[in-house]
C-alpha positions as a Python dict, from the first residue, in 0.01 Angstrom:
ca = {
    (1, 'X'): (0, 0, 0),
    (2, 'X'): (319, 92, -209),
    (3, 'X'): (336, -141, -502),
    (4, 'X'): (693, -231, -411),
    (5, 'X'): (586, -345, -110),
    (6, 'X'): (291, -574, -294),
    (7, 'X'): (563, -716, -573),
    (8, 'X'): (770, -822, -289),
    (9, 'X'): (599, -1131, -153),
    (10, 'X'): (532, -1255, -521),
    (11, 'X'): (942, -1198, -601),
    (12, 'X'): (974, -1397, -293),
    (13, 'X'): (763, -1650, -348),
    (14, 'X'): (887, -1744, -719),
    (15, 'X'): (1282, -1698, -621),
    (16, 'X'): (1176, -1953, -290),
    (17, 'X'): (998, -2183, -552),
    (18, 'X'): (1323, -2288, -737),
    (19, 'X'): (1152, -2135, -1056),
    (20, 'X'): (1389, -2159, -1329),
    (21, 'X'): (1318, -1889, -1638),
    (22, 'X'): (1506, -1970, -1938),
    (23, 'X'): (1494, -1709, -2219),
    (24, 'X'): (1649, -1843, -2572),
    (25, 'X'): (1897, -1551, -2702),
    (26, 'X'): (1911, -1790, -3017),
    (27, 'X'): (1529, -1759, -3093),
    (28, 'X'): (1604, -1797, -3497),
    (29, 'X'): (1695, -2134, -3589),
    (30, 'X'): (1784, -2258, -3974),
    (31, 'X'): (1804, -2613, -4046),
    (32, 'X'): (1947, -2764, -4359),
    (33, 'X'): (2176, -3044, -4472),
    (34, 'X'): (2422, -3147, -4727),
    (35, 'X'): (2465, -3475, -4854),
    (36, 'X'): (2806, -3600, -5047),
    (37, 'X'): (2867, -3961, -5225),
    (38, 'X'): (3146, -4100, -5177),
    (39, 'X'): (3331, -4372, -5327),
    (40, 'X'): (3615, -4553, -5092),
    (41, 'X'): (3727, -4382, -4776),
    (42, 'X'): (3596, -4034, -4658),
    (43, 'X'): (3831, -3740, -4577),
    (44, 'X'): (3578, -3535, -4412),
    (45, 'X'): (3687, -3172, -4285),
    (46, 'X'): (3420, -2980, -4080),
    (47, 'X'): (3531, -2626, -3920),
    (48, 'X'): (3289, -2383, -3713),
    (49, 'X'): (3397, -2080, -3551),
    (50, 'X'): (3112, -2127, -3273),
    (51, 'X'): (2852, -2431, -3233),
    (52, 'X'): (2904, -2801, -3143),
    (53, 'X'): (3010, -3079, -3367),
    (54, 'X'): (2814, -3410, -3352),
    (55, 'X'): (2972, -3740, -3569),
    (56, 'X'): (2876, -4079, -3593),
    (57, 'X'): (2851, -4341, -3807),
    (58, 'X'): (2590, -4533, -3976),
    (59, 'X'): (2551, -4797, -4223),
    (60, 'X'): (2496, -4566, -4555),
    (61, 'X'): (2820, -4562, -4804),
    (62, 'X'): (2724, -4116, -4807),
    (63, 'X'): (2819, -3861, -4557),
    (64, 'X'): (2556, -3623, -4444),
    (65, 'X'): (2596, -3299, -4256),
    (66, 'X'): (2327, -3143, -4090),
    (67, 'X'): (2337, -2801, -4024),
    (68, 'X'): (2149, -2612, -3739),
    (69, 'X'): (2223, -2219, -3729),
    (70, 'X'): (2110, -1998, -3458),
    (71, 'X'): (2046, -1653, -3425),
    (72, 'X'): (1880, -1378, -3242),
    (73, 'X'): (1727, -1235, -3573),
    (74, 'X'): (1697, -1386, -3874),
    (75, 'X'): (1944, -1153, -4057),
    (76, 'X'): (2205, -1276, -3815),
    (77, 'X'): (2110, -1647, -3903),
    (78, 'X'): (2130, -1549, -4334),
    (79, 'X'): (2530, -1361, -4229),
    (80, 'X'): (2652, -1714, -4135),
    (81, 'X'): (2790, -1856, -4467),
    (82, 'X'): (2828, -2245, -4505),
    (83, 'X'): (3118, -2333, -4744),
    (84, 'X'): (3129, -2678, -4885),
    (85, 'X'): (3317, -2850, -5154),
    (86, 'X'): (3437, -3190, -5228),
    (87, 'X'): (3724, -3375, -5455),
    (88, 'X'): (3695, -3701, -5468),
    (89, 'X'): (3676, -3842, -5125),
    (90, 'X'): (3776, -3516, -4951),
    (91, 'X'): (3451, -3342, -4848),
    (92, 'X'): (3516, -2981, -4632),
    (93, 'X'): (3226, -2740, -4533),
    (94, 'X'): (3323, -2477, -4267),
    (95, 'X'): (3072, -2216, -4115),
    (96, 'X'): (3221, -1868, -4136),
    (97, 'X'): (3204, -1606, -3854),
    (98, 'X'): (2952, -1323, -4028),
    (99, 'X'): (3160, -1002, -4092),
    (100, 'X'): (2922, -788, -3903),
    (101, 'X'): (3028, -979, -3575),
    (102, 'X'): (3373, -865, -3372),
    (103, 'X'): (3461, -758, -3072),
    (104, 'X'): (3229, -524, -2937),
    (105, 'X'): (3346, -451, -2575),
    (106, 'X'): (3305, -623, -2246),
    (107, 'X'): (2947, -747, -2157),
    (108, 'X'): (2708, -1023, -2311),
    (109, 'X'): (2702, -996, -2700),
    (110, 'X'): (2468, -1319, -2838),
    (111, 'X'): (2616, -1411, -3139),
    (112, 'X'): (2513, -1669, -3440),
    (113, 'X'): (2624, -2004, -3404),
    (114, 'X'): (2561, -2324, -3609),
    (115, 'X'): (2608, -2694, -3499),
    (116, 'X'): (2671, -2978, -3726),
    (117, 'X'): (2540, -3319, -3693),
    (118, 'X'): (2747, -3560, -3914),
    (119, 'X'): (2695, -3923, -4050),
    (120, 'X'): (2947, -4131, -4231),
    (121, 'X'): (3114, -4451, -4293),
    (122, 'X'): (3224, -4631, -3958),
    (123, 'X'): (3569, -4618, -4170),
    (124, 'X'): (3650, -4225, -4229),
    (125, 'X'): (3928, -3968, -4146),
    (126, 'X'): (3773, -3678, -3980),
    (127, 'X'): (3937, -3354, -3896),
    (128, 'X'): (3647, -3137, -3701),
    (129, 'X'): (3724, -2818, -3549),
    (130, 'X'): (3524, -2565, -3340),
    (131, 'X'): (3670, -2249, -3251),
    (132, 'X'): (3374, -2263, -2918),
    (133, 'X'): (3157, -2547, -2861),
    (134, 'X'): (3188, -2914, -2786),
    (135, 'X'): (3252, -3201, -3003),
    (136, 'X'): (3118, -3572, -2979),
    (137, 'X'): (3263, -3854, -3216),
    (138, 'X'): (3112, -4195, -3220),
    (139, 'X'): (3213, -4529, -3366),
    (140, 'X'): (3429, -4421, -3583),
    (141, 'X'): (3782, -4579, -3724),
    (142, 'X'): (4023, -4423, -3943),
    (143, 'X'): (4283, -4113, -3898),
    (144, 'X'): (4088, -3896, -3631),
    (145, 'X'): (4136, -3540, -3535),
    (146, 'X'): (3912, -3303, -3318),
    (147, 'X'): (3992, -2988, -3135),
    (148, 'X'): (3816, -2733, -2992),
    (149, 'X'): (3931, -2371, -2832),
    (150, 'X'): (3641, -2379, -2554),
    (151, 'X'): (3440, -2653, -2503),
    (152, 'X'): (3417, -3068, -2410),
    (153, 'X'): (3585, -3346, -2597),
    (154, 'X'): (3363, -3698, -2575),
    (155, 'X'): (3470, -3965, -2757),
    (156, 'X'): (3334, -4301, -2785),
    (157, 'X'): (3442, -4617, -2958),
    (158, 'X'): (3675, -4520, -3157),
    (159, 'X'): (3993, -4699, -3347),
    (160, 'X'): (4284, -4597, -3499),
    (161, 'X'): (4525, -4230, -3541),
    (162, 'X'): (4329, -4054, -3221),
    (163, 'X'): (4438, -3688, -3136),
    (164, 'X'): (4205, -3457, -2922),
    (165, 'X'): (4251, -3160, -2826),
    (166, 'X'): (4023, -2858, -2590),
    (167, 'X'): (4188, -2515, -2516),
    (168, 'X'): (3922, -2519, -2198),
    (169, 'X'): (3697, -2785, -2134),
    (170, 'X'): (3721, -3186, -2066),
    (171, 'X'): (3829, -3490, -2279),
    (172, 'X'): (3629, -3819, -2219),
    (173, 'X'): (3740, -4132, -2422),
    (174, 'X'): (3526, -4460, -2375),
    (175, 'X'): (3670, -4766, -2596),
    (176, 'X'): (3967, -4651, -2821),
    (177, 'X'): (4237, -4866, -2980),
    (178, 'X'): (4533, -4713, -3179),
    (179, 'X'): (4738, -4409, -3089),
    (180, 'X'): (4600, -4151, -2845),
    (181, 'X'): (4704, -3807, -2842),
    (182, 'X'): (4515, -3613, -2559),
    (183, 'X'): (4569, -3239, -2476),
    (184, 'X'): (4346, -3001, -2263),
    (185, 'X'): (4403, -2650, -2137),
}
């Protein structure tokens, strides 16, 4: 028998299954955090040019960014450079696109990515921005501004100066007081 013919019942069989086969383009992954003291109100800036952004408070007076990057190899994972820098209560840290990546044509292209997981003062101004990914703010009060070129906006109990906004994606807001200002492409 043809070997075609003998691979055919087994492709069958596993499409018919509802097999699902996942394969992880991002098979490097970096972890690392930052951790900033803060006296009085945090103005906390957080910028990536691809990954999610996750925020929520907690009871420590600190703010604490952790930082997952992914990669396909581990040289793409070093390329993405992590800036941070604070004065007085303004913290900023923004993940920078590595200069190796650009456009390279139509097709799939993996590229590095890093998400940040964030923990700060229930009272805090937060400016986050992610050029693709989604962002998530919880419990948070204080002068609030997230946007997002491609990706979800979720927002949950939050007070205060709200404005949200996603080039391409959805805006969920559970239990806000203050000024909303909602935009989504």
């Amino acid at each position: 028998m043809h070997p075609a013919f003998r691979a055919a019942p087994l492709a069958l069989a596993v499409a018919a299954s509802g097999c699902v086969i996942s394969v992880d383009s991002q098979a490097q992954v970096v972890r690392d955090e930052k951790r900033f003291t803060i006296s009085g109100v945090p103005d906390v800036r957080l910028t990536t040019f691809d990954g999610a952004i996750e925020i929520r408070s907690w009871e420590q007076p600190d703010v604490l960014v952790e930082i997952e990057k992914r990669g396909t190899t581990q040289e793409a994972v070093e390329e993405l450079e992590v800036l941070t820098s604070q004065d007085g209560r303004r913290i900023e840290l923004e993940v920078k696109r590595p200069r190796s990546e650009g456009f390279r044509g139509i097709g799939f292209h993996p590229s590095a990515s890093a998400t940040l997981r964030v923990s700060l003062p229930r009272r805090s101004d937060v400016m986050a921005r992610s050029g693709d990914g989604s962002i998530r703010i919880e419990r948070v009060e204080g002068r609030i501004e997230v946007r997002t070129g491609d990706g979800s906006i979720r927002g949950l109990d939050l007070t205060g100066d709200l404005t949200m906004q996603t080039g391409d994606g959805s805006v969920t807001v559970e239990g806000a007081a203050g000024r909303l200002e909602l935009e989504t492409g």
